[in-house]
Gaussian input, Z-matrix of N, CA and C with variables (Angstrom, degrees):
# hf/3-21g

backbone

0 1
 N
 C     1     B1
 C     2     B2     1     A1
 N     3     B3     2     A2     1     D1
 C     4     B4     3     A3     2     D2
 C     5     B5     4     A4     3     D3
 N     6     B6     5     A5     4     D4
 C     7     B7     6     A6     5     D5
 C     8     B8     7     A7     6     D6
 N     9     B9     8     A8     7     D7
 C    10    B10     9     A9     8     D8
 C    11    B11    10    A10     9     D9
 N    12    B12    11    A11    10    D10
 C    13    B13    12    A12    11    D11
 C    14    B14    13    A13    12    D12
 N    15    B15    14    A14    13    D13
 C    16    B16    15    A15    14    D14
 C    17    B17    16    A16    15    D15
 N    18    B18    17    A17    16    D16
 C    19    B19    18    A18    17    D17
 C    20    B20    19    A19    18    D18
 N    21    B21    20    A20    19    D19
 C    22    B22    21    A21    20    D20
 C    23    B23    22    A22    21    D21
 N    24    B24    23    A23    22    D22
 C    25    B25    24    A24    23    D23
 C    26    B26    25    A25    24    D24
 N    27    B27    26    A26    25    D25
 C    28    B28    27    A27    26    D26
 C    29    B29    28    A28    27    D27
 N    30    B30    29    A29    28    D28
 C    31    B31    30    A30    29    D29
 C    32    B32    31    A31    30    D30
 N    33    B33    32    A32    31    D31
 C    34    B34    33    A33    32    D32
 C    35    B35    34    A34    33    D33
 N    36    B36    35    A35    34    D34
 C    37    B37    36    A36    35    D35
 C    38    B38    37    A37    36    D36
 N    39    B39    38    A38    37    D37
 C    40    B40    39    A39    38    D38
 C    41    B41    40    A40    39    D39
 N    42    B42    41    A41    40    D40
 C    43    B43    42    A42    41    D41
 C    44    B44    43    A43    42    D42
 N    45    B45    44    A44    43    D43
 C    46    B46    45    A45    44    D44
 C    47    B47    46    A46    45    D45
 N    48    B48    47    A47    46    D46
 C    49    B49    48    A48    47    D47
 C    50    B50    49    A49    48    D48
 N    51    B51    50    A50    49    D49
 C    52    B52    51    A51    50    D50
 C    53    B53    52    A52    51    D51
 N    54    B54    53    A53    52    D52
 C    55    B55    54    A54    53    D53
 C    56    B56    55    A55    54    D54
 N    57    B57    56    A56    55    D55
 C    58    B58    57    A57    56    D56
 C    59    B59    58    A58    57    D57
 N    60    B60    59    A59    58    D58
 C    61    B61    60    A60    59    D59
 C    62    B62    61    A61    60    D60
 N    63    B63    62    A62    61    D61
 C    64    B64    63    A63    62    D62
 C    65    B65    64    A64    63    D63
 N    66    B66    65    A65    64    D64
 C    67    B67    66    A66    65    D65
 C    68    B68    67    A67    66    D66
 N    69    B69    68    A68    67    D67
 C    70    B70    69    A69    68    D68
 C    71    B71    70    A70    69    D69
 N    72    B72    71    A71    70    D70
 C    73    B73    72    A72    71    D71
 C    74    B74    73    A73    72    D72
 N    75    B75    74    A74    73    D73
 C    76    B76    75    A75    74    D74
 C    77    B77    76    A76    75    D75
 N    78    B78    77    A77    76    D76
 C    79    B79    78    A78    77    D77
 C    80    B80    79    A79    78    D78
 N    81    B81    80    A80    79    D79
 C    82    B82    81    A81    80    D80
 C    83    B83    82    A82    81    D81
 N    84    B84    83    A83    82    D82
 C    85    B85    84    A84    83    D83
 C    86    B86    85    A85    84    D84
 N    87    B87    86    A86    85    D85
 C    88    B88    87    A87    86    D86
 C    89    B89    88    A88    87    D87
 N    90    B90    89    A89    88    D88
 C    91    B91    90    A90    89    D89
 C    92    B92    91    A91    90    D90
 N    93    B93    92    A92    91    D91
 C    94    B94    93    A93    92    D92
 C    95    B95    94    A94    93    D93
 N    96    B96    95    A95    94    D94
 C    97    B97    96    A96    95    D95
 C    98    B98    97    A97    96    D96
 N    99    B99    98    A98    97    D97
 C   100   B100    99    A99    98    D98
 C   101   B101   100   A100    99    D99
 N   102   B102   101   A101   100   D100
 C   103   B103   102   A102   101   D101
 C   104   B104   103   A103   102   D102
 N   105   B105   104   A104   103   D103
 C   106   B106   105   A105   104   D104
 C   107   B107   106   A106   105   D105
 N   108   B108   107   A107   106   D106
 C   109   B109   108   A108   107   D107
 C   110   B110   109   A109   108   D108
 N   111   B111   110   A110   109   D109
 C   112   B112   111   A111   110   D110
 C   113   B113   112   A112   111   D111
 N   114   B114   113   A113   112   D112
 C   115   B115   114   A114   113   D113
 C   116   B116   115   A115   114   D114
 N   117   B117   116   A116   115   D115
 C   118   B118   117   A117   116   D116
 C   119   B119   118   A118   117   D117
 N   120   B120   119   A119   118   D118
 C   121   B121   120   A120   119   D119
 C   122   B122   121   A121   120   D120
 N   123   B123   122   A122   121   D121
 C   124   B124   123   A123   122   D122
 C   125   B125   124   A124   123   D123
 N   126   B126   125   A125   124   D124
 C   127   B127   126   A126   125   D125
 C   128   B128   127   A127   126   D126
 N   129   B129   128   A128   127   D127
 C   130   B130   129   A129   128   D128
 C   131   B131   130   A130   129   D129
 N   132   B132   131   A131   130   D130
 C   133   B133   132   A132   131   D131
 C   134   B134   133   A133   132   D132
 N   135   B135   134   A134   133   D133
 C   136   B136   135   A135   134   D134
 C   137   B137   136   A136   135   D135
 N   138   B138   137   A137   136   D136
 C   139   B139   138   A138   137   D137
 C   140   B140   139   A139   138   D138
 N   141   B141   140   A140   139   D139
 C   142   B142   141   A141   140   D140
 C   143   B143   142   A142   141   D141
 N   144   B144   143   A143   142   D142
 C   145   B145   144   A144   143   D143
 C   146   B146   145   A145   144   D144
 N   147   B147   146   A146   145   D145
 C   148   B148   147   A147   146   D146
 C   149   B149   148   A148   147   D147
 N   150   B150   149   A149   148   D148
 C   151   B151   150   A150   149   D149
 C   152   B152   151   A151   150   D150
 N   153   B153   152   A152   151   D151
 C   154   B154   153   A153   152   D152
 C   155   B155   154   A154   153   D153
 N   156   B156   155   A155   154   D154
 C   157   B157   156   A156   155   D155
 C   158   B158   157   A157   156   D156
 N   159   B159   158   A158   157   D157
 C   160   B160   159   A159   158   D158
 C   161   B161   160   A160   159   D159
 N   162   B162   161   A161   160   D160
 C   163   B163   162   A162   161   D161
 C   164   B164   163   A163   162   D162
 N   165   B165   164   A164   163   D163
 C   166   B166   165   A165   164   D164
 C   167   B167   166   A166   165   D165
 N   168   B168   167   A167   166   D166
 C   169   B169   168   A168   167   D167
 C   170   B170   169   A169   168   D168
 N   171   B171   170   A170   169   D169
 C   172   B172   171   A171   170   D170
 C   173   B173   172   A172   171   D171
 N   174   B174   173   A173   172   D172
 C   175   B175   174   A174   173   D173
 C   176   B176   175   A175   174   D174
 N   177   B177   176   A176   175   D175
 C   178   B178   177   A177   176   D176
 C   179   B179   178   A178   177   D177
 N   180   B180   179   A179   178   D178
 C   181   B181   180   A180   179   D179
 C   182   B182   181   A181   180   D180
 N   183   B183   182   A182   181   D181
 C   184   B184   183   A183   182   D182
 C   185   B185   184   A184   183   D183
 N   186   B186   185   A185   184   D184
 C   187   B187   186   A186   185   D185
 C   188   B188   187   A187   186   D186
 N   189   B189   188   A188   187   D187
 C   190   B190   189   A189   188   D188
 C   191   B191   190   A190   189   D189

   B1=1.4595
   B2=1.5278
   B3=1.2887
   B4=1.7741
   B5=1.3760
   B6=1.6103
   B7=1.5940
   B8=1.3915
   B9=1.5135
   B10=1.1385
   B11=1.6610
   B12=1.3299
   B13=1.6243
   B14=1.5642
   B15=0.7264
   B16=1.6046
   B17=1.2717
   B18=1.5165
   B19=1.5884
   B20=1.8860
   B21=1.3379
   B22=1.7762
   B23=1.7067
   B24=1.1185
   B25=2.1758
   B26=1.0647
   B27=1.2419
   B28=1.6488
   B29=1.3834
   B30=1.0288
   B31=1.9297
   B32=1.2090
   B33=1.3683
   B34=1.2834
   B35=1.7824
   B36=1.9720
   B37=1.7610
   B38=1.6952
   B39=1.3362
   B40=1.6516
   B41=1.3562
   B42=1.7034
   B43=1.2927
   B44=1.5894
   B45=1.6962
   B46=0.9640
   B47=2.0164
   B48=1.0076
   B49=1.7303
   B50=1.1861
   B51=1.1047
   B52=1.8601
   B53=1.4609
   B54=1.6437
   B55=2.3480
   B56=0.9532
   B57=1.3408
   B58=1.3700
   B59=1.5178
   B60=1.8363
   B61=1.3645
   B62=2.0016
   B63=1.2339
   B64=1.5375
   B65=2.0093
   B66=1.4737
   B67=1.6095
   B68=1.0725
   B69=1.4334
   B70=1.6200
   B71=1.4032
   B72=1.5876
   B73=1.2790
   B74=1.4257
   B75=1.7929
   B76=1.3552
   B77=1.6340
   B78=1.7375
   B79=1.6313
   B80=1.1087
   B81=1.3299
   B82=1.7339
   B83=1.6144
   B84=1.8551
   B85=1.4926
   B86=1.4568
   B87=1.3463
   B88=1.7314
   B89=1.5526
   B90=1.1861
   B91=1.7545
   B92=0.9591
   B93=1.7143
   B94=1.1049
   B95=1.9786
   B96=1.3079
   B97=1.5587
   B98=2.0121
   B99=1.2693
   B100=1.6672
   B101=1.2663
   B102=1.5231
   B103=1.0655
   B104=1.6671
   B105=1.0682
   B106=1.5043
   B107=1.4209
   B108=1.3896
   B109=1.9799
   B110=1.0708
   B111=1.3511
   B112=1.3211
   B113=1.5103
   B114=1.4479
   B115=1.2625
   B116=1.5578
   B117=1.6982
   B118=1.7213
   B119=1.5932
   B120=1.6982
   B121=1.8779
   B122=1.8811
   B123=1.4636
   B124=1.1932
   B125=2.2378
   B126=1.2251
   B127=1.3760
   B128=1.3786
   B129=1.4969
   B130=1.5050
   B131=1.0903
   B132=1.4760
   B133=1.1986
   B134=1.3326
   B135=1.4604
   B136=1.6302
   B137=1.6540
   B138=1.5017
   B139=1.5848
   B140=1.4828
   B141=1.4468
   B142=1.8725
   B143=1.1013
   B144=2.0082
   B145=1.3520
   B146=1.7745
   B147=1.6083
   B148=1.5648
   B149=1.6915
   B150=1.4202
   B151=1.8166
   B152=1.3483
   B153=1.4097
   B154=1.3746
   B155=1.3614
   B156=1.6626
   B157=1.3789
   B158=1.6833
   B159=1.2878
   B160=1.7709
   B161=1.4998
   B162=1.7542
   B163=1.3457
   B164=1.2887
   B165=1.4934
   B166=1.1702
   B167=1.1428
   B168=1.8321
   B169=1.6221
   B170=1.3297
   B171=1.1532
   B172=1.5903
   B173=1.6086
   B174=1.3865
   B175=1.5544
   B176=1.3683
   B177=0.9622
   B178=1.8511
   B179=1.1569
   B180=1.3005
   B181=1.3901
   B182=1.7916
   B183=1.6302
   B184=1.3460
   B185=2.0011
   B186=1.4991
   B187=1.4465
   B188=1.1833
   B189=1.8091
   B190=1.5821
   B191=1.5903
   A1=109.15
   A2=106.66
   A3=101.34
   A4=82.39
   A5=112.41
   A6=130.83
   A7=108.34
   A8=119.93
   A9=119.28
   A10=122.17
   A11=111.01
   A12=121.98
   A13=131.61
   A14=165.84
   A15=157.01
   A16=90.40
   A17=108.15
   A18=116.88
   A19=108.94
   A20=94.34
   A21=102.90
   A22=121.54
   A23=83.03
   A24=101.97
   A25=87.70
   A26=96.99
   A27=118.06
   A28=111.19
   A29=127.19
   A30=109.00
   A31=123.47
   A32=133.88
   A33=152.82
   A34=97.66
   A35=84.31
   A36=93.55
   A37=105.89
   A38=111.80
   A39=115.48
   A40=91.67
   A41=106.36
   A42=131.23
   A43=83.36
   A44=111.65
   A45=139.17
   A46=127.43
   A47=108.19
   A48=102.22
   A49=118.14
   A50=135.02
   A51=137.75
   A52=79.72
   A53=123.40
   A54=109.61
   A55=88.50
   A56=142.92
   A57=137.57
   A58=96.47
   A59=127.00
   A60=103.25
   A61=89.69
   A62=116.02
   A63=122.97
   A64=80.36
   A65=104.04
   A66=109.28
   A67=97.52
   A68=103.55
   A69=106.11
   A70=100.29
   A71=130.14
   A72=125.41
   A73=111.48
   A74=125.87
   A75=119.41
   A76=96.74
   A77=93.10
   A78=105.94
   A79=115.25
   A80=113.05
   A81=112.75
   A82=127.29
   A83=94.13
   A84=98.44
   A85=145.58
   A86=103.53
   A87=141.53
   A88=106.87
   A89=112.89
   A90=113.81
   A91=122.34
   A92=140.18
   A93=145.91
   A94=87.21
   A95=118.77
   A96=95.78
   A97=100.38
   A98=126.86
   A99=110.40
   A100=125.42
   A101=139.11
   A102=117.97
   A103=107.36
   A104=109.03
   A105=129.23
   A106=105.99
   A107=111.14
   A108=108.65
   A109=101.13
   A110=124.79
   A111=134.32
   A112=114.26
   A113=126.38
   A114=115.22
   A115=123.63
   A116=89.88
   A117=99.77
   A118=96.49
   A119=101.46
   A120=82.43
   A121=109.37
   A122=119.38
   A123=127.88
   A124=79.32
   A125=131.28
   A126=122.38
   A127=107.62
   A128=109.95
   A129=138.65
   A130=108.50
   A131=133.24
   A132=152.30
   A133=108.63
   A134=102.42
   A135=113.57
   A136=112.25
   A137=113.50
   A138=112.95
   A139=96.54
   A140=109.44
   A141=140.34
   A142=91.45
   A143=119.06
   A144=104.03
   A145=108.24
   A146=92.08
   A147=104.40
   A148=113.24
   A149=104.73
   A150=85.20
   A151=120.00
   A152=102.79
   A153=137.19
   A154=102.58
   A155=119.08
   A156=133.43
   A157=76.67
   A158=145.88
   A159=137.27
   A160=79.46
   A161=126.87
   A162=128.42
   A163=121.71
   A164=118.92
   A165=113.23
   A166=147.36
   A167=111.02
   A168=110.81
   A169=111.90
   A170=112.04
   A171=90.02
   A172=147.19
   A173=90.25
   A174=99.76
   A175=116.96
   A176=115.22
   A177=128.29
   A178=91.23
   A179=137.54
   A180=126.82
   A181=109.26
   A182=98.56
   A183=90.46
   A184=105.04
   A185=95.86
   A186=95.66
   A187=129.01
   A188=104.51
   A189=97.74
   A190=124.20
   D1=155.01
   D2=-157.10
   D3=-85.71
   D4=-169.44
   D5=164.94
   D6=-97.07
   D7=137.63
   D8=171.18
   D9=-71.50
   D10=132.10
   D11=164.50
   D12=-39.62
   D13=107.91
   D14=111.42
   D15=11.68
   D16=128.54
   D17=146.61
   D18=-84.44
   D19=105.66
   D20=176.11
   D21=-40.26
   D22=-30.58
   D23=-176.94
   D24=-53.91
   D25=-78.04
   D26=-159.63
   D27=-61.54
   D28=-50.69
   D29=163.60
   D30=-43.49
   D31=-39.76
   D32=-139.84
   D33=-74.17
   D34=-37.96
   D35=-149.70
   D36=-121.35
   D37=11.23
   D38=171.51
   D39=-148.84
   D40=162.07
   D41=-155.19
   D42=-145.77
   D43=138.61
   D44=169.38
   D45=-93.29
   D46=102.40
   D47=-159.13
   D48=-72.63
   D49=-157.75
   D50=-154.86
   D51=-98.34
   D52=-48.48
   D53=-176.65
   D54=-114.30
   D55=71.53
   D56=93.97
   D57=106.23
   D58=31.65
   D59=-171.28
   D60=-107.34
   D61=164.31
   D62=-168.89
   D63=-88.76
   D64=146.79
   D65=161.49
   D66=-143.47
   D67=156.08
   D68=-168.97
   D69=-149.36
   D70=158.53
   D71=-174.20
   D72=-90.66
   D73=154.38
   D74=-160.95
   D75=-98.25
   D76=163.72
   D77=-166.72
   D78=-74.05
   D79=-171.05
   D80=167.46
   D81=57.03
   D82=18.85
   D83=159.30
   D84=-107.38
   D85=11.63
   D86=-179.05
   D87=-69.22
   D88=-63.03
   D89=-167.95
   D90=-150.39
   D91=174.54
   D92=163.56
   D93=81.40
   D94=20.05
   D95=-164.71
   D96=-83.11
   D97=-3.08
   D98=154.07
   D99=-66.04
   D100=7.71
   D101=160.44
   D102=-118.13
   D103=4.18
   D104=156.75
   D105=-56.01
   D106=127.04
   D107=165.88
   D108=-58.93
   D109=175.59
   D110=144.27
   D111=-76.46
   D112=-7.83
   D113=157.91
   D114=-53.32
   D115=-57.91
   D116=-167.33
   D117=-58.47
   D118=-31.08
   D119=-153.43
   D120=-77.24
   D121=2.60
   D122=-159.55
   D123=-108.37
   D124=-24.49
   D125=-177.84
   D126=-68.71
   D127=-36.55
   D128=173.57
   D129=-30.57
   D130=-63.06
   D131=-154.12
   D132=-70.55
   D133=162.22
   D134=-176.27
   D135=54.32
   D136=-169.53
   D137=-156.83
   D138=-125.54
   D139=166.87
   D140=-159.45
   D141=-124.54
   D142=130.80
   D143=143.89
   D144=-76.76
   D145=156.99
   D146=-171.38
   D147=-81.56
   D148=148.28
   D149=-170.42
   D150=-99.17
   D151=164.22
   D152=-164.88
   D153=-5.07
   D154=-61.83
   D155=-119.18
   D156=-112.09
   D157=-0.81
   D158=-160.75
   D159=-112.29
   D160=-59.34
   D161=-152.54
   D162=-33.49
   D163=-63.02
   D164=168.08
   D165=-56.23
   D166=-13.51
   D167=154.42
   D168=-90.51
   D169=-11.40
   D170=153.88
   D171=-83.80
   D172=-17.60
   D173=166.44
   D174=-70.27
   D175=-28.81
   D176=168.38
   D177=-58.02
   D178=-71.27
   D179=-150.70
   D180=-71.53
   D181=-24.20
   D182=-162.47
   D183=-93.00
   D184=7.11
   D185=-179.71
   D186=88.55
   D187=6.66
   D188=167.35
   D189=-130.98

């Protein structure tokens, strides 16, 4: 039986933690950020664990 692949996407763009939860970085930080406050755009920042109900297709994708 072959070895399963890494989905490249999906590595690229979630990080796997020391117990095993998927984190991923939050949206809506690419463009349009001048009519963005600097509140929202400073909430923006840093990373989300991903929820409950996504995790498990992502562990599929990510091969574990």
């Amino acid at each position: 039986m072959p070895k399963n692949k890494t989905h490249s996407g999906t590595s690229k763009r979630v990080k796997v933690t020391g117990s095993g939860k998927i984190v991923r970085g939050k949206t809506g930080k690419r463009h349009r950020l001048e009519k963005k406050s600097s509140r929202v755009t400073r909430r923006m920042s840093g990373t989300t664990v991903v929820s409950d109900s996504d995790a498990p297709r992502l562990k599929k994708l990510l091969g574990l």
